[in-house]
C-alpha positions in Angstrom: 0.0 0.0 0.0 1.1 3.6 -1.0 0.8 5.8 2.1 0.7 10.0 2.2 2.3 10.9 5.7 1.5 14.5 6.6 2.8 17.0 9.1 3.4 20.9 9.9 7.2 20.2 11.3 9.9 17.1 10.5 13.1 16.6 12.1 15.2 17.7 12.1 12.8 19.9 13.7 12.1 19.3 18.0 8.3 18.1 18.5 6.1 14.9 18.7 5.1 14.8 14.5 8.8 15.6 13.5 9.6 12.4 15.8 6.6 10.1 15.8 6.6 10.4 11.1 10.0 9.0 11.0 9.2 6.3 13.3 5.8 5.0 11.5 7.6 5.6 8.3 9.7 3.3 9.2 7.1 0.7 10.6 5.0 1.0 7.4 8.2 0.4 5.1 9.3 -2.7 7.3 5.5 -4.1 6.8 6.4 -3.8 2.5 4.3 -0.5 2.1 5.8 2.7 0.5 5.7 5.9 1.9 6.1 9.6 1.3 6.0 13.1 3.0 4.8 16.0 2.9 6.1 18.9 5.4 7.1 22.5 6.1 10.5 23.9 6.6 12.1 27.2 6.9 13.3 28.5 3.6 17.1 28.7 5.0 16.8 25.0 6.4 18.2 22.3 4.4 16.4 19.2 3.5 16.6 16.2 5.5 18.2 12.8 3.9 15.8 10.0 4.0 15.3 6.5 2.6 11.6 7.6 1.3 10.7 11.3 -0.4 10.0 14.0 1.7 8.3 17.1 0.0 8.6 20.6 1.5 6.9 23.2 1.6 8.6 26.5 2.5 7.4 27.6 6.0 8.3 31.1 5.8 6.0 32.7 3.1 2.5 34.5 3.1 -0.1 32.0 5.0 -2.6 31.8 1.8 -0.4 31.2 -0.4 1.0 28.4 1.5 -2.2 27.4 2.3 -3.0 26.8 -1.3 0.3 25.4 -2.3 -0.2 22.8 0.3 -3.4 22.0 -0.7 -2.5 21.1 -4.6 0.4 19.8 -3.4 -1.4 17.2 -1.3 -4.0 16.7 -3.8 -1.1 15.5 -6.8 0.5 13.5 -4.0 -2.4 12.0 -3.0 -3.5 11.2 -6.4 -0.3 8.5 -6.3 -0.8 7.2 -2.7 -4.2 5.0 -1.5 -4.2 6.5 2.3 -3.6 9.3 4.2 -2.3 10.2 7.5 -2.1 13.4 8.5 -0.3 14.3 12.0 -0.8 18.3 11.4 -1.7 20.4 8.7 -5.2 19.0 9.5 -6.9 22.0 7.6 -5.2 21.9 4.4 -5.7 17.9 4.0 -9.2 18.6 4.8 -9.5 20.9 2.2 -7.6 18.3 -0.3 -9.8 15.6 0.9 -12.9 17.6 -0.7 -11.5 16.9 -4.0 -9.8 13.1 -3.7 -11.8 10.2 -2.1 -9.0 8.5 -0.1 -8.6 6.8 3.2 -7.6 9.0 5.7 -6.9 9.2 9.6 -5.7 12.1 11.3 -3.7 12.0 14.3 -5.1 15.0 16.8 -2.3 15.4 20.1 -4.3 18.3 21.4 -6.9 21.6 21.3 -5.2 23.8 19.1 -7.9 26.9 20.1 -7.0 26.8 23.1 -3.2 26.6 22.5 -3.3 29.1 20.9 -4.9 31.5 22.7 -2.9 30.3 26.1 0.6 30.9 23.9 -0.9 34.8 23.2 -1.7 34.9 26.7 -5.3 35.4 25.6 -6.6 32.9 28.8 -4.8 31.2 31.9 -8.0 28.8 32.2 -7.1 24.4 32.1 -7.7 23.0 28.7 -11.5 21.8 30.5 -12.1 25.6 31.9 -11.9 26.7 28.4 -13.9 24.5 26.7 -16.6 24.8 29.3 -16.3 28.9 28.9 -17.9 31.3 26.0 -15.6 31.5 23.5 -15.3 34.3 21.3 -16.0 35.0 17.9 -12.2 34.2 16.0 -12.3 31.3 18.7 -15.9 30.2 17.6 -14.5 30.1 14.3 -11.2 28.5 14.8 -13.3 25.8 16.5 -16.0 24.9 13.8 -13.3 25.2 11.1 -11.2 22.4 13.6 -14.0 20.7 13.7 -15.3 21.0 9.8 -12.1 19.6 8.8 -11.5 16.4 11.5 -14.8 15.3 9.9 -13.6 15.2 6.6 -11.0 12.2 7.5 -12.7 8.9 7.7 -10.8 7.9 11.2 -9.1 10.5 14.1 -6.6 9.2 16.6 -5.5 10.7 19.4 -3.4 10.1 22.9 -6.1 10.5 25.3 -9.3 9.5 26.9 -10.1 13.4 28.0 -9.1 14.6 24.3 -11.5 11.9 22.8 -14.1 13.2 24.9 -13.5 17.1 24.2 -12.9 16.3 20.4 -16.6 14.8 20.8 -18.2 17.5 22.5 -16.9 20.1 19.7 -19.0 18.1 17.4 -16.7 15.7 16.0 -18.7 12.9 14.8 -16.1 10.7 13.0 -14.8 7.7 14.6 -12.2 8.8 17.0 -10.0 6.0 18.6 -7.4 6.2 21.7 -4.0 5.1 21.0 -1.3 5.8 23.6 1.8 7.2 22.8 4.3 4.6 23.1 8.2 4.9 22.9 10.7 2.1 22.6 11.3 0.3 25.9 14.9 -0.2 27.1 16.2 -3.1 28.9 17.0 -1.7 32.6 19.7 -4.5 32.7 21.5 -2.5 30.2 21.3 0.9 31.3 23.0 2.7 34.1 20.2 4.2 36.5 21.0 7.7 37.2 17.4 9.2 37.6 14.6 8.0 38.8 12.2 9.7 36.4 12.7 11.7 33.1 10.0 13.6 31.5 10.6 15.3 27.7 8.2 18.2 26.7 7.5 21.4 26.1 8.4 23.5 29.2 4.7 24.5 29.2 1.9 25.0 32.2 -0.3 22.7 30.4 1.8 19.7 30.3 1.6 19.7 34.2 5.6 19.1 35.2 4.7 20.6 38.6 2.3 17.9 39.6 5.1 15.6 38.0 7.2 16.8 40.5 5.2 17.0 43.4 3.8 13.5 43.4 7.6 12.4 42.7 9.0 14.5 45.8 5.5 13.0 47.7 6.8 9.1 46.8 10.7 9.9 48.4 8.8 11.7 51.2 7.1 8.5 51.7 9.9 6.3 51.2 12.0 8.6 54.3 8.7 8.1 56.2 8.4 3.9 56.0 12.2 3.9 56.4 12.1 6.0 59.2 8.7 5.2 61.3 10.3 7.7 64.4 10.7 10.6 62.1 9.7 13.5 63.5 10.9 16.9 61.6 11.8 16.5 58.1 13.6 19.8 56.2 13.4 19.9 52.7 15.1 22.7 50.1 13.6 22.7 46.7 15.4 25.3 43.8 12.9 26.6 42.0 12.4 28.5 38.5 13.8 32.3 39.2 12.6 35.1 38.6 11.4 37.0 35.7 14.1 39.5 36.1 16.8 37.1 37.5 16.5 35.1 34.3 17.5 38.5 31.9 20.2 39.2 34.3 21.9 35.6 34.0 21.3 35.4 30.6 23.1 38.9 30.3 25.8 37.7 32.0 26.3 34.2 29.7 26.0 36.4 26.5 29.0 38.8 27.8 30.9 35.5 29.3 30.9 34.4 25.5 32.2 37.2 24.4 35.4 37.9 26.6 35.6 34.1 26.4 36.1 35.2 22.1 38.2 37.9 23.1 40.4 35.8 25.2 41.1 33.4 22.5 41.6 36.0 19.7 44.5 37.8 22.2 45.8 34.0 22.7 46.1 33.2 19.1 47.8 36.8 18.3 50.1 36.4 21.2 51.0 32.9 21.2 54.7 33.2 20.4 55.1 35.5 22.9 53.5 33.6 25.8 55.5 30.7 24.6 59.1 32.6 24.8 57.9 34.4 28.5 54.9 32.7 30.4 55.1 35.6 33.0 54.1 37.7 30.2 50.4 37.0 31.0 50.9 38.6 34.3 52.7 41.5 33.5 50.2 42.9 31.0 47.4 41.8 32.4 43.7 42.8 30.7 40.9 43.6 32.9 37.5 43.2 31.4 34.8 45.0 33.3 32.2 45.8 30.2 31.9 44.4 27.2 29.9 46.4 25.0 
């Protein structure tokens, strides 16, 4: 079987769909079925090597007209290929999918109203709080356009229960099946433990890292606790994220540590002769940097 595998990003890009198309490419070849992709890139990025074609799109250009190059480029793609699978660019293979009759599932990972208006800083309300709350109009909109298009793919997918039952409640009619995110399990016998727990993901509220942490620092505070039955005080430091303003002031000071850190090795490579012949030389002329501007 020919297969069409769709997303908005592709590694060597950071993010779940540049990761997770690689991976079922790579399934889907091992089980004799050919694949190929369609994806966005930044115009000054250079395409990425692969064992199947990868078609790009260039990221950086004027939305409608990318828009609409996607779209015909899906369509003559698609036209080659007996399914679909889209993992992003949901709208545009929607809009395809109006004018070629293929099988097609997208993958949805998440509400991407209410991303969006949490990265504008348009609401602080829980992915639930929002889509219990009046929306307004452009988020009305976003929504039944969201919605207009998952119900132009035969089959949606997604990583959880509560997103199955959102997606449902927008109006979502299509079949809509839970899959878990899975990953590639490692024999412990052949790793060297150094942590307990790692976590990978966006450094976002909504991916909940402090609940992470608490229930972790809650199951050693438990462990001290059966260990210890007599306990009676227990002091506990935790480092936490700084400041607003203590994160511009430390990033300040690495951006000027790189650059007397260049300035050191320039005046190195001029005057290495020099320290060679008298390594007291260093002392005698000595170079204080106090700015760096």
């Amino acid at each position: 079987m020919k297969c069409l595998l769709i997303s908005g990003i592709y590694r060597p890009e950071i993010g779940g769909p540049a990761t997770y198309l690689p991976t079922l490419a790579k399934a889907l070849i091992k089980q004799s079925n050919q694949v190929e992709v369609i994806t966005l890139k930044n115009s000054s990025a250079p395409a990425q090597p692969e064992a199947w074609p990868v078609s790009y799109i260039t990221r950086d250009q004027n939305l409608l007209i990318r828009f609409i190059k996607t779209v015909i480029l899906i369509i003559r793609k698609a036209k080659l290929t007996e399914s679909i699978f889209s993992n992003g660019l949901i709208q545009e293979t929607a809009v395809a999918l109006i004018f070629i009759n293929r099988k097609s599932v997208a993958k949805v990972v998440g509400d991407p109203v209410w991303e969006r208006a949490r990265n504008k800083g348009l609401t602080k309300l829980s992915i639930n709080e929002f889509n219990d709350s009046k929306l307004k109009i452009n988020q009305k909109f976003q929504r039944w356009l969201i919605c207009w298009s998952l119900n132009r793919f035969d089959r949606i997918t997604c990583p959880s229960l509560e997103l199955k039952s959102l997606m449902q409640g927008w109006g979502v009619t299509k079949p809509i099946e839970f899959i878990p995110n899975g990953v590639d399990l490692i024999s412990s016998s052949s790793v060297n433990k150094e942590f307990d727990l790692i976590s990978v993901c966006r450094l976002v509220s909504w991916k909940n890292l402090d609940k992470l942490i608490i229930h972790k620092v809650s199951e050693y505070v438990k462990k001290l606790t059966d260990y210890f039955p007599n306990l009676q005080l227990l002091y506990m430091a935790i480092d936490g994220v700084p400041l607003f303003a203590k994160m511009i002031e430390q990033k300040k000071r690495r951006t000027i540590g790189f650059f007397v850190e260049e300035v050191n090795r320039k005046i190195l490579e001029l005057y290495r002769t020099e320290l060679d012949i008298d390594p007291n030389i260093n002392n005698t002329n000595e170079i204080n940097y106090n700015k760096v501007s």
